[in-house]
N, CA, C and O atoms as a Tinker XYZ file with bonds, in Angstrom:
   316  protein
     1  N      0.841000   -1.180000    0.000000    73     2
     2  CA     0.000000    0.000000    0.000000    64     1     3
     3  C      0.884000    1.240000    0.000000    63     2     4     5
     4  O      1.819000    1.242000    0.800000    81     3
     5  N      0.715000    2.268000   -0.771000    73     3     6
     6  CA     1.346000    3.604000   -1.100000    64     5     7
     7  C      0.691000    4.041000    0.124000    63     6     8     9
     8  O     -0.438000    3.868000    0.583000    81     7
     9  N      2.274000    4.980000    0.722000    73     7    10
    10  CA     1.649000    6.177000    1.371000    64     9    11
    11  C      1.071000    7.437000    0.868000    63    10    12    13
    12  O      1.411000    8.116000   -0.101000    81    11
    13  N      0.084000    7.616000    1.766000    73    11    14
    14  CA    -0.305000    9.180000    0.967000    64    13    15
    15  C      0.733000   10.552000    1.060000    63    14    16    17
    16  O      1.120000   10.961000    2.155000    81    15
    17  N      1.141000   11.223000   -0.269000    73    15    18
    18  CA     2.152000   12.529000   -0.034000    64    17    19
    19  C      0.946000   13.148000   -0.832000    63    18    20    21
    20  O      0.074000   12.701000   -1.576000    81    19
    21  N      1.405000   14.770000   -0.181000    73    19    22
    22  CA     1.103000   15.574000   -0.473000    64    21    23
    23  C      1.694000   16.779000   -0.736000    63    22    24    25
    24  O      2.877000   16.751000   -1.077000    81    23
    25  N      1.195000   17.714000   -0.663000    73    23    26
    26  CA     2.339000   19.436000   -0.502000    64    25    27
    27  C      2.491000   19.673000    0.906000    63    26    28    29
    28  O      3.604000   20.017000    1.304000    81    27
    29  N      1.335000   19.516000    1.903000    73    27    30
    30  CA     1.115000   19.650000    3.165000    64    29    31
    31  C      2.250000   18.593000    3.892000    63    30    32    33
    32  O      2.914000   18.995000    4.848000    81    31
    33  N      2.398000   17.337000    3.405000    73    31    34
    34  CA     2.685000   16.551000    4.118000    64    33    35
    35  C      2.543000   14.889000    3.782000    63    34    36    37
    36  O      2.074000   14.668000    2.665000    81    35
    37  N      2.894000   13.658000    4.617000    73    35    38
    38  CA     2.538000   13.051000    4.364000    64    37    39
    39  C      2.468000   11.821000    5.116000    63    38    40    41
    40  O      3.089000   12.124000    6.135000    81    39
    41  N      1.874000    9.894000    5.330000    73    39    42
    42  CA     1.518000    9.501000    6.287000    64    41    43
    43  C      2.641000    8.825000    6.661000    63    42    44    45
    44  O      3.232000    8.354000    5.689000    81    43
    45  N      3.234000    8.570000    7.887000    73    43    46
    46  CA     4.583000    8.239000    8.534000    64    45    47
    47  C      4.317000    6.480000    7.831000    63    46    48    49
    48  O      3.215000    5.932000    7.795000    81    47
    49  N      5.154000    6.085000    7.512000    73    47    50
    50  CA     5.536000    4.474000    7.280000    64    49    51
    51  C      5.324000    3.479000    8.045000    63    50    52    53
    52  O      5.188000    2.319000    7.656000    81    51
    53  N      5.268000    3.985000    9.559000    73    51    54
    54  CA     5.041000    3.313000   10.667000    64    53    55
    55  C      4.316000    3.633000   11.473000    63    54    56    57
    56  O      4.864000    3.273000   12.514000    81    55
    57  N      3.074000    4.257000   11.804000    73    55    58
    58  CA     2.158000    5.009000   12.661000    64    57    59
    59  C      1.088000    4.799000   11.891000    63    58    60    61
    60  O     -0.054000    4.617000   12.314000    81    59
    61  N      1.609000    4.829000   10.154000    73    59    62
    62  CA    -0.007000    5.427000    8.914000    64    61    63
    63  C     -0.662000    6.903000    9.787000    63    62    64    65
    64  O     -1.892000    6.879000    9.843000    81    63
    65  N     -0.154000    7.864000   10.303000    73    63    66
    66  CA    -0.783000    9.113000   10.619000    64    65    67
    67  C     -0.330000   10.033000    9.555000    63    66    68    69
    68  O      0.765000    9.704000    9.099000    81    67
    69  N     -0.877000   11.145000    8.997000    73    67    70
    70  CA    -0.746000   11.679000    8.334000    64    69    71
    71  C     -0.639000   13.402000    8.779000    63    70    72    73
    72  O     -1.515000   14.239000    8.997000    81    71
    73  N      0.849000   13.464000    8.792000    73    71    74
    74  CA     1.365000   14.645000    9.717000    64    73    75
    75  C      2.276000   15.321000    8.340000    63    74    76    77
    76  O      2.766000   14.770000    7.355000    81    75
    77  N      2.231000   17.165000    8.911000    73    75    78
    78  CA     2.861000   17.857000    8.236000    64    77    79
    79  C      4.447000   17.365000    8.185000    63    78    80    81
    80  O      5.003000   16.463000    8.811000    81    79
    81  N      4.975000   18.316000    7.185000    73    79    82
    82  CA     6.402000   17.964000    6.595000    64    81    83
    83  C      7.779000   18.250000    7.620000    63    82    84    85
    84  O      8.981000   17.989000    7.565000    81    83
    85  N      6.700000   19.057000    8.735000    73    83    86
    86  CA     8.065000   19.477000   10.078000    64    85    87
    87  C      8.100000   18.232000   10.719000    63    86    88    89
    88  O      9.112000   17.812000   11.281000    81    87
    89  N      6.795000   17.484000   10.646000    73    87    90
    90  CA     7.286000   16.150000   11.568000    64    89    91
    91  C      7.927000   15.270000   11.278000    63    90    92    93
    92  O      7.745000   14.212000   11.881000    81    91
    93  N      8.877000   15.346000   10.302000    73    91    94
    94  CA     9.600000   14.734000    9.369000    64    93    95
    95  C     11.060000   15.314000    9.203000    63    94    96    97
    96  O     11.296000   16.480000    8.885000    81    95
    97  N     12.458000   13.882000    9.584000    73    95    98
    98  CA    13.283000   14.431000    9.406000    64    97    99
    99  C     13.816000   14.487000    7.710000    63    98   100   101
   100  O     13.504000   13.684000    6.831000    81    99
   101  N     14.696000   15.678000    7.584000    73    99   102
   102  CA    15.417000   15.871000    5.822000    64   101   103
   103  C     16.310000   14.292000    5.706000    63   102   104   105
   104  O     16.525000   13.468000    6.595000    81   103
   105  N     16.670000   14.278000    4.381000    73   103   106
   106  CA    16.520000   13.139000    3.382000    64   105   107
   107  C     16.868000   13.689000    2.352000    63   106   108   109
   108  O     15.953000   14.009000    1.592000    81   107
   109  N     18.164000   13.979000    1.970000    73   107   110
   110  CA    18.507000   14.154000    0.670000    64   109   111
   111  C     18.606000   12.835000   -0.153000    63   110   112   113
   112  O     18.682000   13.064000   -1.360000    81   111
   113  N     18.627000   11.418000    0.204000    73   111   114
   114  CA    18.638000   10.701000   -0.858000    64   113   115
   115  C     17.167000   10.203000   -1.264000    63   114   116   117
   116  O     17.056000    9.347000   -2.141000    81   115
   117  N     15.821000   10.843000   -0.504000    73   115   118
   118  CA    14.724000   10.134000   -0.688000    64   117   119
   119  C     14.039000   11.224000   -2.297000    63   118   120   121
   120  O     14.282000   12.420000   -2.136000    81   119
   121  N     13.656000   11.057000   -2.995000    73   119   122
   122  CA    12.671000   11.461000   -3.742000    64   121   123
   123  C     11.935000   12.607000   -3.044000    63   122   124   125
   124  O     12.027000   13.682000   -3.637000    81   123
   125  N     11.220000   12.609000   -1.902000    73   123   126
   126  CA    10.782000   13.812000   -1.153000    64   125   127
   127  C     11.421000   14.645000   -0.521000    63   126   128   129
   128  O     11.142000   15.807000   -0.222000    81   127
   129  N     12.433000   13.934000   -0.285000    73   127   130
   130  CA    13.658000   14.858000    0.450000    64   129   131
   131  C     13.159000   14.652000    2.074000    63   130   132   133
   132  O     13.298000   15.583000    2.867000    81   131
   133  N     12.796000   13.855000    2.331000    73   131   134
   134  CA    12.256000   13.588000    3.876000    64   133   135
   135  C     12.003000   12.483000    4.330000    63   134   136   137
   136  O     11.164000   11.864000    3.674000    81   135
   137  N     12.474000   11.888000    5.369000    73   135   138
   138  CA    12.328000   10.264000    5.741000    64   137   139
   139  C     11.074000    9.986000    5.883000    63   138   140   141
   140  O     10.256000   10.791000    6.330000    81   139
   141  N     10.725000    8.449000    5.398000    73   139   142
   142  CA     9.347000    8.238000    5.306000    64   141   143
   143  C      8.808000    7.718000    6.841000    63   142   144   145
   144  O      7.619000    7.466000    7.036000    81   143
   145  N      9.548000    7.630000    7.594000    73   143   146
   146  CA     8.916000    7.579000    9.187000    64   145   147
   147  C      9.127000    8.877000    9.767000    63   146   148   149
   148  O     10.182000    9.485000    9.591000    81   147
   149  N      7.802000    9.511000   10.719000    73   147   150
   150  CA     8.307000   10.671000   11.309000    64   149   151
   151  C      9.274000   10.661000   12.454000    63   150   152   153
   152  O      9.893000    9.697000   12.904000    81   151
   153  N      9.290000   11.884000   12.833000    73   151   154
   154  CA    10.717000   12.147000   13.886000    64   153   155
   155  C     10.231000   10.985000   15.056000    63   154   156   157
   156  O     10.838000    9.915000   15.011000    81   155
   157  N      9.137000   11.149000   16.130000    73   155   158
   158  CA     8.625000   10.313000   16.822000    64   157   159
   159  C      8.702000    8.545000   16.438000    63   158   160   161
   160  O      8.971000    7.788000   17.370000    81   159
   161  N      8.494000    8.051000   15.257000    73   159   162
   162  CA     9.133000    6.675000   15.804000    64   161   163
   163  C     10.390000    6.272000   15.365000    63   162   164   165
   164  O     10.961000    5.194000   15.527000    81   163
   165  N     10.869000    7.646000   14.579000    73   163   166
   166  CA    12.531000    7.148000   14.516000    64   165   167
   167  C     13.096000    7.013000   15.891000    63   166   168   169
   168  O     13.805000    6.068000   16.236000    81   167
   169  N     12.722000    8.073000   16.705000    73   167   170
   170  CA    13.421000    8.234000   18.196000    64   169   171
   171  C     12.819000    6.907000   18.790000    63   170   172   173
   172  O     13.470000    6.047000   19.383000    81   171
   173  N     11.684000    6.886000   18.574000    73   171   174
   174  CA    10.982000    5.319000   19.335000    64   173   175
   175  C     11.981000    4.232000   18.792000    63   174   176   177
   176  O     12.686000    3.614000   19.591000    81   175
   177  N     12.044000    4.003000   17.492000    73   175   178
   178  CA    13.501000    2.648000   17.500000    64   177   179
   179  C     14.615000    2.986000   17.796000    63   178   180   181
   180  O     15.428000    2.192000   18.270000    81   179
   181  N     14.855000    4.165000   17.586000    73   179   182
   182  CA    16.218000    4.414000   18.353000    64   181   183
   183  C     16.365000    3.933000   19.748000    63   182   184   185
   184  O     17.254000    3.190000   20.164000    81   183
   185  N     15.437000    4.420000   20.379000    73   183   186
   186  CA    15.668000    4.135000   22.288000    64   185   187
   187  C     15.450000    2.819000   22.270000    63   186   188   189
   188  O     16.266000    2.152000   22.905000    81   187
   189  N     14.107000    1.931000   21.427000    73   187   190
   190  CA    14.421000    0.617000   21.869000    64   189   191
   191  C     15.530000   -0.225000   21.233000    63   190   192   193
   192  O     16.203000   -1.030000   21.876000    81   191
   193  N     15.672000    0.019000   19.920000    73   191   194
   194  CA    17.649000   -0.314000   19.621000    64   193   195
   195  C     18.451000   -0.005000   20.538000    63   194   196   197
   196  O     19.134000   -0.958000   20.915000    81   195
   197  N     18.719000    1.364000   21.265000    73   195   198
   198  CA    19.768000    1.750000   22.693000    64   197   199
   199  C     19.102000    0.574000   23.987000    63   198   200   201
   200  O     19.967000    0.015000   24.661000    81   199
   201  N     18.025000    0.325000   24.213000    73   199   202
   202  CA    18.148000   -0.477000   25.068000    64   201   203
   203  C     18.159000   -2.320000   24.919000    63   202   204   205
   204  O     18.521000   -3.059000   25.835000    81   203
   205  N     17.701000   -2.773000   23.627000    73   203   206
   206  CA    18.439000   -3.765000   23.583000    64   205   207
   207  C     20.120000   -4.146000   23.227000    63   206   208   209
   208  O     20.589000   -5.265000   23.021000    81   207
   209  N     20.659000   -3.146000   23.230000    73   207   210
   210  CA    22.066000   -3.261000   22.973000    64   209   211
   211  C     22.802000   -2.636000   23.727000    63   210   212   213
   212  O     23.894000   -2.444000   23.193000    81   211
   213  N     22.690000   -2.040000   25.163000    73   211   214
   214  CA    23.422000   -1.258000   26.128000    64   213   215
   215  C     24.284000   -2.305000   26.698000    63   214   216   217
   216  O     25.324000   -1.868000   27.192000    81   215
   217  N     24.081000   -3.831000   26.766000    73   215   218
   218  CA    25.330000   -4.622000   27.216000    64   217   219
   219  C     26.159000   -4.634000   26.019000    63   218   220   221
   220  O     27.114000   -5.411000   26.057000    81   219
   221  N     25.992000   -3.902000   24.908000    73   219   222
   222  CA    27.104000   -4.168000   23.829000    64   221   223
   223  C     28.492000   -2.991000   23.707000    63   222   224   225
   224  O     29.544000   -2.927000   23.071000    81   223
   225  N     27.943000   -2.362000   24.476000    73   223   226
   226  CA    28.740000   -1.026000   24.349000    64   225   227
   227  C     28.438000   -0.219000   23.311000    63   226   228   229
   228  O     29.246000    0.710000   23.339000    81   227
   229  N     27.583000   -0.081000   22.284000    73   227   230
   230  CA    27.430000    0.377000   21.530000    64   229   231
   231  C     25.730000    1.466000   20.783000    63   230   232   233
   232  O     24.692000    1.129000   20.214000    81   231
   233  N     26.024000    2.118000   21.007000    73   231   234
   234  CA    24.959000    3.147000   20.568000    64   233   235
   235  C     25.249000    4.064000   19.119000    63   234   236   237
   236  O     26.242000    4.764000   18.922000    81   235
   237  N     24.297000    3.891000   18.336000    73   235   238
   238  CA    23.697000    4.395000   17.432000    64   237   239
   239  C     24.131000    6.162000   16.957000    63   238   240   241
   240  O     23.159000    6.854000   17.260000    81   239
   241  N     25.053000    6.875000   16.446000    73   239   242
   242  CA    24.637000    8.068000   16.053000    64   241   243
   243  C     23.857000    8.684000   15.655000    63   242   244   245
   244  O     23.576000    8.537000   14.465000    81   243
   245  N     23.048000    9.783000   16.551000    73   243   246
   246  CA    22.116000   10.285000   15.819000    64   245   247
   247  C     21.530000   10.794000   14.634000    63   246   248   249
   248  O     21.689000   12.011000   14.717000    81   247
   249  N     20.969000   10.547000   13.628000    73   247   250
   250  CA    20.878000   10.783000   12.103000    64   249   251
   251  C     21.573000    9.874000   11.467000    63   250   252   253
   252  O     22.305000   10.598000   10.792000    81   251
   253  N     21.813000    8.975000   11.249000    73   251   254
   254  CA    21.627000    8.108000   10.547000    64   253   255
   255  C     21.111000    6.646000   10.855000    63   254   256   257
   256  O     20.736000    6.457000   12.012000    81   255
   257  N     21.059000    5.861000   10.197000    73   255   258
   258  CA    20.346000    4.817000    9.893000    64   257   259
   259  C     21.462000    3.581000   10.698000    63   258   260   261
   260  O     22.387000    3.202000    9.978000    81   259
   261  N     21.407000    3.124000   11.770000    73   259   262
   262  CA    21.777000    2.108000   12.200000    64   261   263
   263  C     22.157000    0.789000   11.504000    63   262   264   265
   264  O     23.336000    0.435000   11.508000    81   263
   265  N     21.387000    0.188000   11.018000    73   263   266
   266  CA    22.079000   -1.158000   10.249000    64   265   267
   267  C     22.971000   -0.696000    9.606000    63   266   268   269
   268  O     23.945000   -1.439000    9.723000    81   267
   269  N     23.272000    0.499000    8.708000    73   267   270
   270  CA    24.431000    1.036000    7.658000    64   269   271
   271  C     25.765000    1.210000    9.263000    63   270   272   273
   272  O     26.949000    0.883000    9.187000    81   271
   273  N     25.260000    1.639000   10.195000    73   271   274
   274  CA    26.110000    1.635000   11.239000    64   273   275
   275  C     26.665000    0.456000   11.709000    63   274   276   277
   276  O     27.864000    0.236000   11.876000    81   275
   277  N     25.788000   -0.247000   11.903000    73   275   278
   278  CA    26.564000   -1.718000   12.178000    64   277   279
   279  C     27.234000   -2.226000   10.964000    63   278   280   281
   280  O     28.424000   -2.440000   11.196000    81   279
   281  N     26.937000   -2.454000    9.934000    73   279   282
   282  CA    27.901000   -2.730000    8.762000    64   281   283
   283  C     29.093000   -2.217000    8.574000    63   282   284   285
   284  O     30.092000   -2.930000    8.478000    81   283
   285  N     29.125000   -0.733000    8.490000    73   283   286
   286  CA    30.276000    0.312000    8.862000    64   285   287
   287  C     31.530000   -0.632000   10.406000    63   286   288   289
   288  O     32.719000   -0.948000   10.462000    81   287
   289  N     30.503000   -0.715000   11.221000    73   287   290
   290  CA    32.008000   -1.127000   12.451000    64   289   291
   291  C     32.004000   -2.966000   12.468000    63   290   292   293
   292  O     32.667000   -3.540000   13.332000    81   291
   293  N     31.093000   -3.870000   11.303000    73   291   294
   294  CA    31.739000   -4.936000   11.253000    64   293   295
   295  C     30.772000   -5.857000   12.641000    63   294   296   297
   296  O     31.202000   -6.892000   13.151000    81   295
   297  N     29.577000   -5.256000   12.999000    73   295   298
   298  CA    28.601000   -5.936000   13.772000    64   297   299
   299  C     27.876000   -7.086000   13.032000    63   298   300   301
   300  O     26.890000   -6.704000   12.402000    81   299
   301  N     28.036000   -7.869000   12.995000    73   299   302
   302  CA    27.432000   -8.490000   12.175000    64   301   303
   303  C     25.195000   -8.773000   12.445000    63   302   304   305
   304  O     24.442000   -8.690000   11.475000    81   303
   305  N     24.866000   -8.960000   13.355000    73   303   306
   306  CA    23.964000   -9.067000   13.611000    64   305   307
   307  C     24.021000   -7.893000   15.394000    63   306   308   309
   308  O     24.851000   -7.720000   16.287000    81   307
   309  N     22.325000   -7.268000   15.021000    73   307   310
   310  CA    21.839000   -6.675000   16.430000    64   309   311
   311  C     20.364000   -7.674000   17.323000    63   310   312   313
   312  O     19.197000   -7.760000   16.939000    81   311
   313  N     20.953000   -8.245000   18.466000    73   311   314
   314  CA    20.167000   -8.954000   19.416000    64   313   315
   315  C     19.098000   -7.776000   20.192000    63   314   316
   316  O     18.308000   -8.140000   21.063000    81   315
């Protein structure tokens, strides 16, 4: 199922709510120029990625995309 875009905005990937374009972080490689999940459940997998992996020593930089992070330092799989 296509999400709905618009000029206003459009529906998060993971919620299906359909919120303006501020609730949305930038994305220069997307077609819209804006990630297709809003800010709210990126931070939501972020914290639950930071807490299933706090015995690993390892946390996530903010703004970007984690699995490209673990590939980058040679993690092979996240528990």
């Amino acid at each position: 199922m296509k999400a709905l875009i618009t000029d206003e905005g459009r529906e998060c990937s993971k919620c299906n709510k359909f919120l303006p374009w501020e609730d949305f972080s930038k994305n220069k490689t997307t077609i819209t120029g804006y990630q297709s999940r809003c800010k709210l459940c990126c931070s939501t997998g972020l914290i639950a990625f930071t807490r299933r992996n706090k015995n690993t020593g390892y946390a996530p930089e903010l703004g970007f995309n984690y699995k490209a992070q673990l590939f980058c330092l040679g993690i092979k799989k996240a528990h």
